[in-house]
N, C-alpha and C positions, 0 to 999 in steps of 0.2 A: 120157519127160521126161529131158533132158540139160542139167546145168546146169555152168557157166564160172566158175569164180572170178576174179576179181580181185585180185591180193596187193595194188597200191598203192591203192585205195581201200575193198580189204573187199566186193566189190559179188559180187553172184550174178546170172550172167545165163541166161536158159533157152532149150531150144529142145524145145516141146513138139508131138510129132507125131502122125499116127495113122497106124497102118502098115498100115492097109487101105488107104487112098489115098496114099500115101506126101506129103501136106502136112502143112504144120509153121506154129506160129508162131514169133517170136521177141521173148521180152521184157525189155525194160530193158536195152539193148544199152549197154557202156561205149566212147564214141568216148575215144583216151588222150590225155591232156595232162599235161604236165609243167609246175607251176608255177614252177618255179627258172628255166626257158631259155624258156617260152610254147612250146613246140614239144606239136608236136598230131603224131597217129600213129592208124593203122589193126588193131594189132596183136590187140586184142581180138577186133573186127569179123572180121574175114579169119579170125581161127581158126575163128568162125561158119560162116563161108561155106563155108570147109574143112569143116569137120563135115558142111554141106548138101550140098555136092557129093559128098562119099565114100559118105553114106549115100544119095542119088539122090532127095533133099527136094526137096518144089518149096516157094516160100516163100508162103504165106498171108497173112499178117499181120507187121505190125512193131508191139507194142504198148508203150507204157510207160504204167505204173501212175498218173506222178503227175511233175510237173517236178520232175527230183532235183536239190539240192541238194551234192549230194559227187563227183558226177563228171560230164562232157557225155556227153549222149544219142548214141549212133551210129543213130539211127533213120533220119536224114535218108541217111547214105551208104549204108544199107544198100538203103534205097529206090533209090537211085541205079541199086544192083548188082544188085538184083532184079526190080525193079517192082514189090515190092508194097507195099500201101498202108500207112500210116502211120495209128494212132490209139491215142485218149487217151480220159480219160472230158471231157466237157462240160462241166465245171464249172473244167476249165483258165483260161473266160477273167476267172473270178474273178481267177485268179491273176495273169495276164498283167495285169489292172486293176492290180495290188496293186505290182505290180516294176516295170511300165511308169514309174509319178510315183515309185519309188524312184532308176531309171539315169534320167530326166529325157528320157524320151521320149513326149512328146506326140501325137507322128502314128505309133506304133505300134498296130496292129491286136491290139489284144485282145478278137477273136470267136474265135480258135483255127481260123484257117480257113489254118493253117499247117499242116494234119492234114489226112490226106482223110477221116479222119472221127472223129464226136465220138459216144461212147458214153452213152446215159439210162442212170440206175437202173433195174438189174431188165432190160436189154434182152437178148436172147438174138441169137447169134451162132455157127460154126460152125466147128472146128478138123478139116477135113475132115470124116468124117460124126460128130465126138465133139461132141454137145451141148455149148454153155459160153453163159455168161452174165457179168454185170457185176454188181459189188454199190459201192455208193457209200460209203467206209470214210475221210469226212474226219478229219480231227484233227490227224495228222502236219501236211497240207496242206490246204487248201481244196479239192483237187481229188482228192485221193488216191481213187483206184478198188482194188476186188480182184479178180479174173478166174477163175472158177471155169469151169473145163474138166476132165469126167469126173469124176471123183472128187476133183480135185486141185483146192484155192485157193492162187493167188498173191499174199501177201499183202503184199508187199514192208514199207513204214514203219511196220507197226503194231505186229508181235509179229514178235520174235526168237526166236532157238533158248530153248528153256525156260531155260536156267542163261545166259542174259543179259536177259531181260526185255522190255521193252518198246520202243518207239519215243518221243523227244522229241515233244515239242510248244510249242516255244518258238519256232517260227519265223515270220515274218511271216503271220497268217491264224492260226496253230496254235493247238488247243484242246485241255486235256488232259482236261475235260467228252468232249468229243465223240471224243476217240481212245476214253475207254472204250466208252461207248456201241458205238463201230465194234467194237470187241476183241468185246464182247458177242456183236452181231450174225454173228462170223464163229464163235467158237465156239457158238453155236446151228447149225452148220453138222452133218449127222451124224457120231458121235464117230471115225469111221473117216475122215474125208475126211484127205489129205495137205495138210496145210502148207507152202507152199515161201516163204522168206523171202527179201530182197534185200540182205541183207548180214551176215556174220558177223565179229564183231572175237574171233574166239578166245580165249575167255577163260581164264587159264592155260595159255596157250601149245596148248592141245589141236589138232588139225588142225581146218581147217575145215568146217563142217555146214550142211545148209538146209534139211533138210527133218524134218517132225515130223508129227504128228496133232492133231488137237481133242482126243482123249481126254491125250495128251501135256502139252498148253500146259494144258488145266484143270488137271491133278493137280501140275504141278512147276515152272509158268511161276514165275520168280524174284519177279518182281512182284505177281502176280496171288495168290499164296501170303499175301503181305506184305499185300497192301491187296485186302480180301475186299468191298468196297462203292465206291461211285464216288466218294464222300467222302472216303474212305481212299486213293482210288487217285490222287484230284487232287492230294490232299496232298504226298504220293512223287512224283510225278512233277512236279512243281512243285519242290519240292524237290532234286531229282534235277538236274531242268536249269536252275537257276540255279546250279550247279558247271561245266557244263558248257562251256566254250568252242564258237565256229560252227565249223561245218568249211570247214576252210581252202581249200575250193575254193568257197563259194556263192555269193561277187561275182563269180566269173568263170564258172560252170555254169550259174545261172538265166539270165542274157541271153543264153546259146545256146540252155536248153533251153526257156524260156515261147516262144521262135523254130521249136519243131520240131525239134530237134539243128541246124540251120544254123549255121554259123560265119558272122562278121561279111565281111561281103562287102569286096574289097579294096580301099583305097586310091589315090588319084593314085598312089602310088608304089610299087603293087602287094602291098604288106603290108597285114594284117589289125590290127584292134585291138581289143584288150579295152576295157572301159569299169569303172572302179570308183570306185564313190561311195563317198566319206570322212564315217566318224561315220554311216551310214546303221542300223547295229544295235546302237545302245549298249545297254550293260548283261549281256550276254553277259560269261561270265568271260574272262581272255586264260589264253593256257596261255602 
């Protein structure tokens, strides 16, 4: 398991292989955009790529956990550059329901058949010959999945490095009932499994981390210390994210990513365009 940082959104992205068959997957790929200029960039991706080629990866799978919210998905170009298939868990076209009558698109296809494939709970799947499976971990999102390969869960929105805590739940669909619930669910996982998380915001300036254990997250998670019942824990994080402001990329990342990572197809005049609806997330703090 190799995983990418990303400075400008904080994102962790993985490329988990088995080196008896030399396949790999790769997940939660950051395609780059810069919101000040609209300019979109390869540069994440390609380090990817870079990485597959040198280490002589064939590519498997392009998976993301969950339509993120903080940066655009490079699933779609990566598909491009591989061929391999793109998938999500199945419950994406909840979401795709949810933001379709947000950006005010009617004849958008919300079956998720934007993916060549859609993952059940509990389905089993194969990362070369390394067993892995799906577990269905809503809260963050409607759709949010976690991806257990070998010993290792990906747990991207839910739980953070222990001394940052948890994942929100204030987002369209998001439930802070049911993030615990999911948190539960994964630490019931055995105490030895690795944790890999999808984004670390360093707290105290420390370098960047992502990965931890279930014995880890039970005994020191930040959150999870504080609020020992799901009563306790809706409270806090309730609380938590009505301080919070959205992240300043989610009117312009959801309509790419409930798309598949696809960027907006171009124009008469050959440019692309964003779509952002005004007043669609009130109540959110502003920073």
């Amino acid at each position: 398991m190799t995983g990418f940082f990303d400075e400008r959104t904080f994102s962790v992205q993985y490329v988990v292989a088995d080196p008896a068959t030399r396949r790999c997957a790769i997940i939660d790929p950051v395609l780059d955009f810069d919101e000040k200029s609209g300019a979109t960039a390869t540069i994440n991706a390609d380090r990817i790529l870079d990485f597959v080629r040198q280490n002589g990866l064939s590519v498997e799978w392009i998976l993301d956990t969950h339509p993120h919210a903080d940066h655009f998905s490079a699933a779609d170009y990566l598909k491009s550059k591989t061929g391999a298939p793109k998938a999500i868990g199945e419950h994406v076209a909840e979401v795709q329901e949810l933001w379709k009558d947000i950006y005010g698109w009617p004849d958008f296809p919300a079956d998720g058949s934007q993916w060549d494939h859609l993952f059940a709970e509990g389905e089993p799947f194969r990362v070369g010959d390394i067993e892995a499976r799906v577990m269905f971990s809503p809260g963050h999102t409607l759709a949010s999945i976690t991806y257990v390969i070998g010993d290792a869960a990906f747990v991207h929105d839910t739980l953070f490095q222990p001394d940052f805590g948890t994942a929100r739940a204030d987002f369209p669909g998001g439930s802070a009932k049911r993030l615990w619930q999911s948190i539960q669910e994964i630490l019931a996982l055995p105490d030895a499994t690795r944790l890999f998380t999808g984004h670390d915001y360093k707290p105290g300036g420390r370098d960047p981390a992502w990965e931890s254990t279930v014995r880890q997250q039970k005994a020191t998670n930040k959150h999870l210390t504080q609020a020992k019942t799901e009563e306790d824990y809706v409270r806090l994080r309730q609380e938590r994210d009505r301080s919070l402001p959205m992240p300043k990329l989610i009117l312009a990342a959801l309509q790419v990513n409930i798309d598949g990572g696809r960027l907006p197809e171009p124009e008469a005049n050959g440019r692309r365009y964003l779509k952002i609806p005004l007043d669609a997330l009130q109540g959110a703090a502003w920073d």
